[in-house]
PDB file of N, CA, C, O and CB in Angstrom:
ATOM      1  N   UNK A   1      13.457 -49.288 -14.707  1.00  0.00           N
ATOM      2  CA  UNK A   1      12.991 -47.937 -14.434  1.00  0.00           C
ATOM      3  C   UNK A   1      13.020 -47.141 -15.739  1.00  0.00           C
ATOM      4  O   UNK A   1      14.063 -47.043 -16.385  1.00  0.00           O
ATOM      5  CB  UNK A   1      13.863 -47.252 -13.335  1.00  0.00           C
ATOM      6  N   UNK A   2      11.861 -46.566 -16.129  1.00  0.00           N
ATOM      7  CA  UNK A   2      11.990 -45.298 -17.416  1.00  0.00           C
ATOM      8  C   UNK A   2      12.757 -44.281 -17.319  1.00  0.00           C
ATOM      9  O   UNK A   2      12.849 -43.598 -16.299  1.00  0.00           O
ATOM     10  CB  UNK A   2      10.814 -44.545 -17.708  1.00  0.00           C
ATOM     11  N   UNK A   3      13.381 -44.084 -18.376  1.00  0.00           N
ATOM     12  CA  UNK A   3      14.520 -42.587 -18.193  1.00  0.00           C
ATOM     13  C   UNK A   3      13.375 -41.586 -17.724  1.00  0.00           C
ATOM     14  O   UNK A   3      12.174 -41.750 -17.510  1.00  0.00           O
ATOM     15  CB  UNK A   3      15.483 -41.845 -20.005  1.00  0.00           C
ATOM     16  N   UNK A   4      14.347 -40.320 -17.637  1.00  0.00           N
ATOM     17  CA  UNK A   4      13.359 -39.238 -16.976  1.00  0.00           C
ATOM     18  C   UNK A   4      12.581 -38.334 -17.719  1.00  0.00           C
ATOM     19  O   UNK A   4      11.778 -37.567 -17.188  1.00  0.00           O
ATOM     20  CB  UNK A   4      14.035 -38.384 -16.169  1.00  0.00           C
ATOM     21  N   UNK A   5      12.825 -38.407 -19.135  1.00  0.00           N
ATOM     22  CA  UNK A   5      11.841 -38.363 -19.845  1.00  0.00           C
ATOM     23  C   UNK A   5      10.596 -38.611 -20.673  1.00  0.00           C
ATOM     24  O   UNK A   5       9.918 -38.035 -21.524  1.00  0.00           O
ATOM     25  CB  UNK A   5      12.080 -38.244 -19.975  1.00  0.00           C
ATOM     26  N   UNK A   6      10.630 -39.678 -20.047  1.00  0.00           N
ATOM     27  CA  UNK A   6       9.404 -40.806 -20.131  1.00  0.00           C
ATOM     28  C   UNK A   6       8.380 -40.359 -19.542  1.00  0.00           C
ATOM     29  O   UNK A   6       8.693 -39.976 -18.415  1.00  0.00           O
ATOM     30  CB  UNK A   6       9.628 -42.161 -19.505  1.00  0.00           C
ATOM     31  N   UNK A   7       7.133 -40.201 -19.797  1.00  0.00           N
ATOM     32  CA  UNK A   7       6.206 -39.897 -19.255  1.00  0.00           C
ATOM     33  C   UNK A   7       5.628 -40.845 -17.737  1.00  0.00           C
ATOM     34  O   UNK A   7       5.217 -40.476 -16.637  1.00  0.00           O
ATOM     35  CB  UNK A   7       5.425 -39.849 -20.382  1.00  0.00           C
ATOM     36  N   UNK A   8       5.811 -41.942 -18.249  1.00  0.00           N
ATOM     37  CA  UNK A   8       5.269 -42.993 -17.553  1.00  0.00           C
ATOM     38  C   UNK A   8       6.310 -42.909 -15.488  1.00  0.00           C
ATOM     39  O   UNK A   8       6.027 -43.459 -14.423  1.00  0.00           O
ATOM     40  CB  UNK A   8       5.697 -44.708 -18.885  1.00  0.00           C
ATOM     41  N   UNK A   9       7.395 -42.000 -15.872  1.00  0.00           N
ATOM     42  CA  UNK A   9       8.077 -41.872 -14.652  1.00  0.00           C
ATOM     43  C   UNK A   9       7.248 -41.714 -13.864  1.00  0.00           C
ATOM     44  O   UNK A   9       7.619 -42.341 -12.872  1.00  0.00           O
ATOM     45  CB  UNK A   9       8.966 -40.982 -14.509  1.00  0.00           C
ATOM     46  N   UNK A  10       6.195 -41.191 -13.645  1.00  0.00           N
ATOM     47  CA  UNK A  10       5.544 -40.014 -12.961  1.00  0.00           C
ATOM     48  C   UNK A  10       4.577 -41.548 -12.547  1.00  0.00           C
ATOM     49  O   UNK A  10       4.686 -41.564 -11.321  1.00  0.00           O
ATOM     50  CB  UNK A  10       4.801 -38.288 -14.042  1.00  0.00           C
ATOM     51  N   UNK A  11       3.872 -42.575 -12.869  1.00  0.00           N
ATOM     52  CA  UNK A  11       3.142 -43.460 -12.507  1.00  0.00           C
ATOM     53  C   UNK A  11       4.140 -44.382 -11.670  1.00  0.00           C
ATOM     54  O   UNK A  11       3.708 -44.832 -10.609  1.00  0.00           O
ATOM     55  CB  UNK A  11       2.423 -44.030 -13.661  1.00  0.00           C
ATOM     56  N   UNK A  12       5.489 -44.713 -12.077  1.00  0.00           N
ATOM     57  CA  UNK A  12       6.309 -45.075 -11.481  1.00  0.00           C
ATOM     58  C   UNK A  12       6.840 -44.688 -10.395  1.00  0.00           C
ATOM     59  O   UNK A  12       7.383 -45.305  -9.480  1.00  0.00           O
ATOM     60  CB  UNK A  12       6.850 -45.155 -12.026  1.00  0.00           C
ATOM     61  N   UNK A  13       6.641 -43.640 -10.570  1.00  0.00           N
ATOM     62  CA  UNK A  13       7.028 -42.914  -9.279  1.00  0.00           C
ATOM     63  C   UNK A  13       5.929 -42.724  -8.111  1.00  0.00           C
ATOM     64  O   UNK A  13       6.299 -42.529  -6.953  1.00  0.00           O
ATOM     65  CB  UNK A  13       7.492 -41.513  -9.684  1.00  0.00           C
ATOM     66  N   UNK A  14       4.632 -42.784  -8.442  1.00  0.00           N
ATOM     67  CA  UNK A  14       3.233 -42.774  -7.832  1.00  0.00           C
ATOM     68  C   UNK A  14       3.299 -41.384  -7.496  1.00  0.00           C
ATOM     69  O   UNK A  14       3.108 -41.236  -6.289  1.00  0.00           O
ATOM     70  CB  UNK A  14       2.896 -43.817  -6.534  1.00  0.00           C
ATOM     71  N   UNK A  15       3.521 -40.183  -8.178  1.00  0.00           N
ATOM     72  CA  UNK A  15       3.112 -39.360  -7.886  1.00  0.00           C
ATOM     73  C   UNK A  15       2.391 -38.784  -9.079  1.00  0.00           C
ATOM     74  O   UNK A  15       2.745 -39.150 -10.200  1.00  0.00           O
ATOM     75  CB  UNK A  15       3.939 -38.797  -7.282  1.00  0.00           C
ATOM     76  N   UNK A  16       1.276 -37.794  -8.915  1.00  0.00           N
ATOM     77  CA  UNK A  16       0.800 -37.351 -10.599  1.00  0.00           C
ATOM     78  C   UNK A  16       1.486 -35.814 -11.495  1.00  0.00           C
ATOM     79  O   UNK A  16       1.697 -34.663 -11.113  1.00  0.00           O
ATOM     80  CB  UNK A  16      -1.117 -37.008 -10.466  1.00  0.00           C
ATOM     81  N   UNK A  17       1.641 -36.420 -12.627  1.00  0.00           N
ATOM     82  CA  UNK A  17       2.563 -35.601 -13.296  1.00  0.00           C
ATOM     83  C   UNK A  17       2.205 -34.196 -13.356  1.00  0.00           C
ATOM     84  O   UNK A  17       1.022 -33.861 -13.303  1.00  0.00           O
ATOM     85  CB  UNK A  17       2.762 -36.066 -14.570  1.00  0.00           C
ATOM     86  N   UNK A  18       3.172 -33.329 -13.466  1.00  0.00           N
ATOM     87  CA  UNK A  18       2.853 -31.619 -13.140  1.00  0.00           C
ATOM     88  C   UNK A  18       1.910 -31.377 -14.151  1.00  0.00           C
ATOM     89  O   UNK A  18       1.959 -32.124 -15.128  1.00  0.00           O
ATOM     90  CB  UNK A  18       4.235 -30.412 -13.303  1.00  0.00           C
ATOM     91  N   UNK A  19       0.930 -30.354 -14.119  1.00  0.00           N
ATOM     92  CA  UNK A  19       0.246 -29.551 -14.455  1.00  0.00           C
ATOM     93  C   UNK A  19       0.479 -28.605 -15.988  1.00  0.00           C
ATOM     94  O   UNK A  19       1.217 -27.620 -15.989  1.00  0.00           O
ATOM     95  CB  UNK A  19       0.263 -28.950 -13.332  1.00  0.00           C
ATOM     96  N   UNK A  20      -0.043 -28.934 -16.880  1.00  0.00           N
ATOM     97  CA  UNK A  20       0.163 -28.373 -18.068  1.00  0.00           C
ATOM     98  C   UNK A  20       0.041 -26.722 -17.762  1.00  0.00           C
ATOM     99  O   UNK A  20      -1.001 -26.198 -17.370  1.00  0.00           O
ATOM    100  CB  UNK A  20      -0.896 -28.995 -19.146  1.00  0.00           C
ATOM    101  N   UNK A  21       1.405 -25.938 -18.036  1.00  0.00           N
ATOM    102  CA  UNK A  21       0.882 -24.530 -17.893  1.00  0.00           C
ATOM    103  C   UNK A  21      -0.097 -24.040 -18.856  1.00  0.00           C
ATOM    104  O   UNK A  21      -0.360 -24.786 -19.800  1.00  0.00           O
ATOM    105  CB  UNK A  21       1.946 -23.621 -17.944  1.00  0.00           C
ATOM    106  N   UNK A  22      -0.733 -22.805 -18.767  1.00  0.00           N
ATOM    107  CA  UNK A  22      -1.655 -22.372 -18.856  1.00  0.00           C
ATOM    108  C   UNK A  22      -1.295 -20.931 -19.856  1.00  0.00           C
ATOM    109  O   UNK A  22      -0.195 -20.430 -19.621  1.00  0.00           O
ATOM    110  CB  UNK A  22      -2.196 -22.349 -17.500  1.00  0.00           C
ATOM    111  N   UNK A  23      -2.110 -20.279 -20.892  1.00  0.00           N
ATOM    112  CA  UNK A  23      -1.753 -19.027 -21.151  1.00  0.00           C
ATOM    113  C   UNK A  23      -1.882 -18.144 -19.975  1.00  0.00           C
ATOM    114  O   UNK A  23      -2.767 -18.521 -19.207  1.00  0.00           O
ATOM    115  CB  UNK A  23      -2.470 -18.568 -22.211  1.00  0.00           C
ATOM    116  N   UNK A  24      -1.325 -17.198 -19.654  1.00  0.00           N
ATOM    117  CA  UNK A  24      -1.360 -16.087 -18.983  1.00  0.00           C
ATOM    118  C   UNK A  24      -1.420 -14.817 -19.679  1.00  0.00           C
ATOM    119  O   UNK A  24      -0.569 -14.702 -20.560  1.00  0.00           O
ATOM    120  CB  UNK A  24      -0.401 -16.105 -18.238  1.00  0.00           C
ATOM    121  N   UNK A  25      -2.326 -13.676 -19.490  1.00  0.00           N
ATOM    122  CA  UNK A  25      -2.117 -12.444 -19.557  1.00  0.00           C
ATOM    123  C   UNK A  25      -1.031 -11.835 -19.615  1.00  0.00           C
ATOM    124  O   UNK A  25      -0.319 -12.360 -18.760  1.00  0.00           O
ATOM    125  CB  UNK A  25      -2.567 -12.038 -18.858  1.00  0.00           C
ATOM    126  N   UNK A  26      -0.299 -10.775 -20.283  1.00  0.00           N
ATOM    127  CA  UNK A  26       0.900 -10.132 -19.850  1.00  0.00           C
ATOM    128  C   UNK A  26       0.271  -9.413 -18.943  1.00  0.00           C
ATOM    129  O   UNK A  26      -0.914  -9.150 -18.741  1.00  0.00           O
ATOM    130  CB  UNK A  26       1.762  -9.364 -20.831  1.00  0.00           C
ATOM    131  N   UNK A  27       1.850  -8.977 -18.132  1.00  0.00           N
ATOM    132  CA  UNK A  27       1.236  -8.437 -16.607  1.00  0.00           C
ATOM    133  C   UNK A  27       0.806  -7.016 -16.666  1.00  0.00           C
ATOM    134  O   UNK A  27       0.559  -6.221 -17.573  1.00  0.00           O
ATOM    135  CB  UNK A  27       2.401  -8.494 -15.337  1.00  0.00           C
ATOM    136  N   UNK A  28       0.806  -6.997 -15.813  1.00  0.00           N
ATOM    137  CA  UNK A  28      -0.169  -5.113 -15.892  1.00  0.00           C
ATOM    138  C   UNK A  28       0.835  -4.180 -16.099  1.00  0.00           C
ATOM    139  O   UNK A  28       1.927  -4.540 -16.540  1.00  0.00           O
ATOM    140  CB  UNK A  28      -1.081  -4.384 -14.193  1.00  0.00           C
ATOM    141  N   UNK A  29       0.532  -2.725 -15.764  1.00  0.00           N
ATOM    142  CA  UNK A  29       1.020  -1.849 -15.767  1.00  0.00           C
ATOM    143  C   UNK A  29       2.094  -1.257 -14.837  1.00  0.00           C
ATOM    144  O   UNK A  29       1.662  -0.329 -14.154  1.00  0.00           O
ATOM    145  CB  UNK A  29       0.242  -1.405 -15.891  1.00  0.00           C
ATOM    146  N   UNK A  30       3.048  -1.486 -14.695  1.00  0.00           N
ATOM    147  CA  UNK A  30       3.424  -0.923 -13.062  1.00  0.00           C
ATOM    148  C   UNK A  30       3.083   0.680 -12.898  1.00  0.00           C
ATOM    149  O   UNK A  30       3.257   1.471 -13.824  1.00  0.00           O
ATOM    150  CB  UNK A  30       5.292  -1.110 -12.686  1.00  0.00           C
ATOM    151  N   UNK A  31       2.645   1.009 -11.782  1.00  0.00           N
ATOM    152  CA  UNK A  31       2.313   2.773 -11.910  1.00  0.00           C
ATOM    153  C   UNK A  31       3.186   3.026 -10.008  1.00  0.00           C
ATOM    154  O   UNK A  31       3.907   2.131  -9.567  1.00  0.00           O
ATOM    155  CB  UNK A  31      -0.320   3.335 -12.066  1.00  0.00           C
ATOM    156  N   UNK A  32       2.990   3.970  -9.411  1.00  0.00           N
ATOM    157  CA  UNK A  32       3.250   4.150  -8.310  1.00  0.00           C
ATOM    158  C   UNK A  32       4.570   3.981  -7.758  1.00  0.00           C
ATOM    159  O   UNK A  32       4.817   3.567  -6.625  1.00  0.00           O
ATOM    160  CB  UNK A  32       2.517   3.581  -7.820  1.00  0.00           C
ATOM    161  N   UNK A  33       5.734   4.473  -8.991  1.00  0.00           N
ATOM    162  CA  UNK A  33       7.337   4.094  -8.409  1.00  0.00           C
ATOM    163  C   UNK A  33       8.011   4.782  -7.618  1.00  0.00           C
ATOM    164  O   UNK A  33       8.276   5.972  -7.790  1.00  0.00           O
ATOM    165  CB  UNK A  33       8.292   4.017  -9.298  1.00  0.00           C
ATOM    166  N   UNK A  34       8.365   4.074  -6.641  1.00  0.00           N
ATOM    167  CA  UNK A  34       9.918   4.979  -5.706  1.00  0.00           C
ATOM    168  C   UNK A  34      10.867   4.110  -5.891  1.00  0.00           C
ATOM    169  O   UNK A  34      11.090   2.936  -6.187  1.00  0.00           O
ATOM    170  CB  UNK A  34       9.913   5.278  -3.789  1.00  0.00           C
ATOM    171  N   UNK A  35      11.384   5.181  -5.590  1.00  0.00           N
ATOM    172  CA  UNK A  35      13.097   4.849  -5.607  1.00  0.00           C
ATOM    173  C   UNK A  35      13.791   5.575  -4.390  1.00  0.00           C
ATOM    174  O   UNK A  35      13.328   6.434  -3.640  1.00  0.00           O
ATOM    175  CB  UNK A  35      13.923   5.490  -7.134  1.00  0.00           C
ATOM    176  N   UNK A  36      15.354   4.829  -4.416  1.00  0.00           N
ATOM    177  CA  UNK A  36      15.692   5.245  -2.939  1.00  0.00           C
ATOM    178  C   UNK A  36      17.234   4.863  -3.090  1.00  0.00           C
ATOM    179  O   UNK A  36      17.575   3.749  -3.486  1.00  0.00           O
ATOM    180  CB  UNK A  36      14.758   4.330  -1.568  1.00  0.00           C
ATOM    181  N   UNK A  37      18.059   5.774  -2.779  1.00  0.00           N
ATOM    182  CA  UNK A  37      19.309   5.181  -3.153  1.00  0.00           C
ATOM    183  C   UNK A  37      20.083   5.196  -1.836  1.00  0.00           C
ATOM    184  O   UNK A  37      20.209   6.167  -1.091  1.00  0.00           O
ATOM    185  CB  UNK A  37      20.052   5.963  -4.356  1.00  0.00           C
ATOM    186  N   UNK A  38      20.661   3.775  -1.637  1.00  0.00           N
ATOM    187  CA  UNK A  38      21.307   3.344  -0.475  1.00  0.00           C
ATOM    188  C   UNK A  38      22.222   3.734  -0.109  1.00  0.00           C
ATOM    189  O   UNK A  38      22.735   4.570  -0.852  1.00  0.00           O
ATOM    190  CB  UNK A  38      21.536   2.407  -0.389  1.00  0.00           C
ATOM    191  N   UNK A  39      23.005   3.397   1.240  1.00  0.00           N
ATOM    192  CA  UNK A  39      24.022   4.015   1.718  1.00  0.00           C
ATOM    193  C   UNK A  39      24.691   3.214   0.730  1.00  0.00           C
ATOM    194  O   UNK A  39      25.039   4.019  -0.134  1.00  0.00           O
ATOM    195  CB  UNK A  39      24.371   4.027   3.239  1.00  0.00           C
ATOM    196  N   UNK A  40      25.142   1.793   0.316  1.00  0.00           N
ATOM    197  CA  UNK A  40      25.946   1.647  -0.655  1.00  0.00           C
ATOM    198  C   UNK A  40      26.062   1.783  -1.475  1.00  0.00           C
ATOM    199  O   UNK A  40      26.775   0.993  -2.094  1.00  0.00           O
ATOM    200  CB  UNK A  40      26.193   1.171  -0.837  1.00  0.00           C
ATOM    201  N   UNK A  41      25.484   2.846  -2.120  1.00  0.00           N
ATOM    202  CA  UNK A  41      25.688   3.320  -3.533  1.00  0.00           C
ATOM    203  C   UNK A  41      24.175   2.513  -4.662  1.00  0.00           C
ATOM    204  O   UNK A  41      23.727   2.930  -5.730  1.00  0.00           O
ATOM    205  CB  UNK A  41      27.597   2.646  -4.047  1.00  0.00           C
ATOM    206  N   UNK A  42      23.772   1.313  -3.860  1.00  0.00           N
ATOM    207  CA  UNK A  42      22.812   0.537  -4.792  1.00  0.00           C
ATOM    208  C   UNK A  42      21.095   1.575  -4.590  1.00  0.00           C
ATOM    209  O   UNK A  42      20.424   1.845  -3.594  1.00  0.00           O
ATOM    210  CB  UNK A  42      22.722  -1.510  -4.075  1.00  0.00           C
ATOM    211  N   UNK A  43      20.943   1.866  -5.928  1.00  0.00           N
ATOM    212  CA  UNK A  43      19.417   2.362  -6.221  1.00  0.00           C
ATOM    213  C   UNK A  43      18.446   0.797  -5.930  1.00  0.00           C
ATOM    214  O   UNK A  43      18.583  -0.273  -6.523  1.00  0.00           O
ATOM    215  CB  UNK A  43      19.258   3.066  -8.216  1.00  0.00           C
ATOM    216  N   UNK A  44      17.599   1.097  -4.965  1.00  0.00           N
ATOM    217  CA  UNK A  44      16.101   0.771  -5.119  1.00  0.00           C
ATOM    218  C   UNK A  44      15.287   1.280  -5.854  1.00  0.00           C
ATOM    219  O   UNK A  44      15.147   2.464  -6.159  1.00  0.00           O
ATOM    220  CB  UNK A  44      15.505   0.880  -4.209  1.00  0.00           C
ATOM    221  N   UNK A  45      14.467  -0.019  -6.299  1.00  0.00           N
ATOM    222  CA  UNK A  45      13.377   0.519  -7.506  1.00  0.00           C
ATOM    223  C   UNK A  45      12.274  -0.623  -6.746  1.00  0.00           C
ATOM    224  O   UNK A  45      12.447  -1.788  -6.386  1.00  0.00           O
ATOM    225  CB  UNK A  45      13.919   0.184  -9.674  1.00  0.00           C
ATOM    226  N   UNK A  46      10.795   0.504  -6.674  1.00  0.00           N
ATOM    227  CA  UNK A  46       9.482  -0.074  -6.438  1.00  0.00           C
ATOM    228  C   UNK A  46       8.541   0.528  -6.570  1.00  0.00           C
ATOM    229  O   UNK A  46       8.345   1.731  -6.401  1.00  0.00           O
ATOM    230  CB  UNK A  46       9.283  -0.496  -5.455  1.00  0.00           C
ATOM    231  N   UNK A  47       7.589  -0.619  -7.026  1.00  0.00           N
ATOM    232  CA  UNK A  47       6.243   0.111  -7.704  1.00  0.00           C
ATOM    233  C   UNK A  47       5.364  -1.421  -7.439  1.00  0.00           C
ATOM    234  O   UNK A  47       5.595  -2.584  -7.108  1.00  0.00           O
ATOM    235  CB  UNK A  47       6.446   0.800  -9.808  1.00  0.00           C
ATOM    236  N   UNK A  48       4.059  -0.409  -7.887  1.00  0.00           N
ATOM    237  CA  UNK A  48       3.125  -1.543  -7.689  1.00  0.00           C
ATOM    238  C   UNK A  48       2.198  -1.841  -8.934  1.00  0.00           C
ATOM    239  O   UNK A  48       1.758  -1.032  -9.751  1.00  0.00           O
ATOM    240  CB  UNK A  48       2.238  -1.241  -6.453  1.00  0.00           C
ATOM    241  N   UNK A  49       2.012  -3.220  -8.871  1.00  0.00           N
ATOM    242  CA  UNK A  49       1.175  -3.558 -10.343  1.00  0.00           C
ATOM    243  C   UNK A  49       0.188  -4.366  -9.924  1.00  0.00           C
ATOM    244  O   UNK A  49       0.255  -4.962  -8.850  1.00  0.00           O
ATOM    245  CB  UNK A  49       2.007  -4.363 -11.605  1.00  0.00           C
ATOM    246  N   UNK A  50      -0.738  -4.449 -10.675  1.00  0.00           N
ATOM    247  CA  UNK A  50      -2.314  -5.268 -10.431  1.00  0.00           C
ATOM    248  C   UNK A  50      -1.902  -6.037 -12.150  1.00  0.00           C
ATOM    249  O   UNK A  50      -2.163  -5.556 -13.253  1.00  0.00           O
ATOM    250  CB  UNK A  50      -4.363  -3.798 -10.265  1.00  0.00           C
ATOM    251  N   UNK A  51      -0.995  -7.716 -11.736  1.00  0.00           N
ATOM    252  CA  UNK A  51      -1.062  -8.482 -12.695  1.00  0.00           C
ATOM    253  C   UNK A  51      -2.528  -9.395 -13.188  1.00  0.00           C
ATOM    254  O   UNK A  51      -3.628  -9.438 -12.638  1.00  0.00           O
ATOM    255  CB  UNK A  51      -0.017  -9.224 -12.355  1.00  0.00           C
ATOM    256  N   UNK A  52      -2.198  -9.849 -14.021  1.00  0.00           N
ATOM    257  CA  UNK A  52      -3.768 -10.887 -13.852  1.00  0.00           C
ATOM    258  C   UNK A  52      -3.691 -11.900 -13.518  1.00  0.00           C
ATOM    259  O   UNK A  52      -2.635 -12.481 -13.768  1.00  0.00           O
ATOM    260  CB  UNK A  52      -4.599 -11.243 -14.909  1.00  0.00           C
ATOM    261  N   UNK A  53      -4.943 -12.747 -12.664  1.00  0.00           N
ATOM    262  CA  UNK A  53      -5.100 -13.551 -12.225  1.00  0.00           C
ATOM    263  C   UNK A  53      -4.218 -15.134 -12.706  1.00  0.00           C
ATOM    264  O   UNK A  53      -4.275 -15.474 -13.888  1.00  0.00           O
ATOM    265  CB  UNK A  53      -6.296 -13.332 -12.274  1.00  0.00           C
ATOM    266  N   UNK A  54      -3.560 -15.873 -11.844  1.00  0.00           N
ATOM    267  CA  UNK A  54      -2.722 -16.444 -12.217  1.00  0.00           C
ATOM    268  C   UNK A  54      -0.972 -16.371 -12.874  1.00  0.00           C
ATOM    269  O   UNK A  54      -0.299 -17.268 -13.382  1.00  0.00           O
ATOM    270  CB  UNK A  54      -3.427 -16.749 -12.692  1.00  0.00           C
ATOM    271  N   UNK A  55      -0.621 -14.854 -12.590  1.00  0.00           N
ATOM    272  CA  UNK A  55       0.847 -14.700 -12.805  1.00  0.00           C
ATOM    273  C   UNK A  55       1.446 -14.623 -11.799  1.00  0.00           C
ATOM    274  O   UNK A  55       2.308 -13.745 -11.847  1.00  0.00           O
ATOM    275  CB  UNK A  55       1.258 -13.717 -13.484  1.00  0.00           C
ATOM    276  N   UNK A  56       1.362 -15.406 -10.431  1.00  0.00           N
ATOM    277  CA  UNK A  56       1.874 -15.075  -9.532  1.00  0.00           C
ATOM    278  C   UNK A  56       3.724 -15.263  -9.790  1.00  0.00           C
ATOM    279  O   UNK A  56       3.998 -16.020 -10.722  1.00  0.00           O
ATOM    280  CB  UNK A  56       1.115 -15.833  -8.469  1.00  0.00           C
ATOM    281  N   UNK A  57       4.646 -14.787  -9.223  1.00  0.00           N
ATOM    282  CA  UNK A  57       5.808 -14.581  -9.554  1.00  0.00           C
ATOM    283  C   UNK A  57       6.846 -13.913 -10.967  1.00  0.00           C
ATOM    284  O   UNK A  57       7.879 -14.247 -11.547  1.00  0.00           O
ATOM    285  CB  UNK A  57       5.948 -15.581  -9.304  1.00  0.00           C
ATOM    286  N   UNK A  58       5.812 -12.778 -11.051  1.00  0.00           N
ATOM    287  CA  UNK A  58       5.903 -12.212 -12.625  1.00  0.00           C
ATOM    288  C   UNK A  58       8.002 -11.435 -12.342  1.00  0.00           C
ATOM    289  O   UNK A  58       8.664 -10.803 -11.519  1.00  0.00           O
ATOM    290  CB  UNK A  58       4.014 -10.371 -13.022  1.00  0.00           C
ATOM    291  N   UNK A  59       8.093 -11.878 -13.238  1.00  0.00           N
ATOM    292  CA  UNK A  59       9.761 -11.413 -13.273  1.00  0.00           C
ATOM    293  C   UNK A  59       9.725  -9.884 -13.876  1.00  0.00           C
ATOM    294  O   UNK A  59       8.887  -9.676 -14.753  1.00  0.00           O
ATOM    295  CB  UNK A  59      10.860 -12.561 -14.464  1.00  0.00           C
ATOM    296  N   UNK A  60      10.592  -8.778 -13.458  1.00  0.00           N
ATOM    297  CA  UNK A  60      10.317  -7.930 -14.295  1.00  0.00           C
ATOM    298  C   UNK A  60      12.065  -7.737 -14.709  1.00  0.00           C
ATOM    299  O   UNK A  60      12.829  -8.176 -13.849  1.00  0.00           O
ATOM    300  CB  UNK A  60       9.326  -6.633 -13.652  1.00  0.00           C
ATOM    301  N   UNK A  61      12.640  -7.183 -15.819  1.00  0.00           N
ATOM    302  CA  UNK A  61      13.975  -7.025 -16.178  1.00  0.00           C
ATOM    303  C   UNK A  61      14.315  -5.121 -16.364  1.00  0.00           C
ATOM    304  O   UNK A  61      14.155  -4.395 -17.346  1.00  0.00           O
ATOM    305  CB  UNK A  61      14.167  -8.039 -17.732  1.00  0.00           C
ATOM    306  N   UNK A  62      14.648  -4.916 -15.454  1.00  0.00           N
ATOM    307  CA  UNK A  62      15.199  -3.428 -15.474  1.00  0.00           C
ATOM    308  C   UNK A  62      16.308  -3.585 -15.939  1.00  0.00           C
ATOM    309  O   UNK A  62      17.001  -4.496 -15.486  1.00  0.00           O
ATOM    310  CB  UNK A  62      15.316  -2.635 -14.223  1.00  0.00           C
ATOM    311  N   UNK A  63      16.800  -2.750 -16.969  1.00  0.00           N
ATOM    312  CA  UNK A  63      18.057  -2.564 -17.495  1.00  0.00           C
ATOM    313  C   UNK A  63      18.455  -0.653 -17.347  1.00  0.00           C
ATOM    314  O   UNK A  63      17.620   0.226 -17.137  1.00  0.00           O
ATOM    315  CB  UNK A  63      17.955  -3.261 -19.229  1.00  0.00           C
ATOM    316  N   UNK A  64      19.283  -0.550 -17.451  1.00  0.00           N
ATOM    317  CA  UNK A  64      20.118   0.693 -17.172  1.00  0.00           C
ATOM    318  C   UNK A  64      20.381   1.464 -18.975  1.00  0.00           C
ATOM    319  O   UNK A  64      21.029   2.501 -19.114  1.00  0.00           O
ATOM    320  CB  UNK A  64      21.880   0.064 -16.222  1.00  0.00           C
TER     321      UNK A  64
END
């Protein structure tokens, strides 16, 4: 059996190897924010963005 970095795993394995990612766009703009602060003390933050085609699961990092 090929270690798992072997390319050839993936024929061995009979399945076909993942998909070369792709460039992506950076994501859009977020505009339209609320916020809402909970009974436990934790702030909600939401807004809406129109990313581009193909960033589905765009991460965003709010820092304080």
């Amino acid at each position: 059996m090929p270690p798992a970095d072997d390319p050839e795993v993936y024929s061995f394995a009979q399945i076909p190897p993942p998909a070369v990612p792709g460039a992506v766009p950076p994501p859009g703009t977020p505009f339209d924010f609320r916020t809402a602060l909970l009974q436990n003390g934790a702030v909600e933050l939401k807004w809406k963005c129109q990313n581009p085609a193909g960033a589905s699961g765009t991460i965003y990092e709010v820092t304080r």
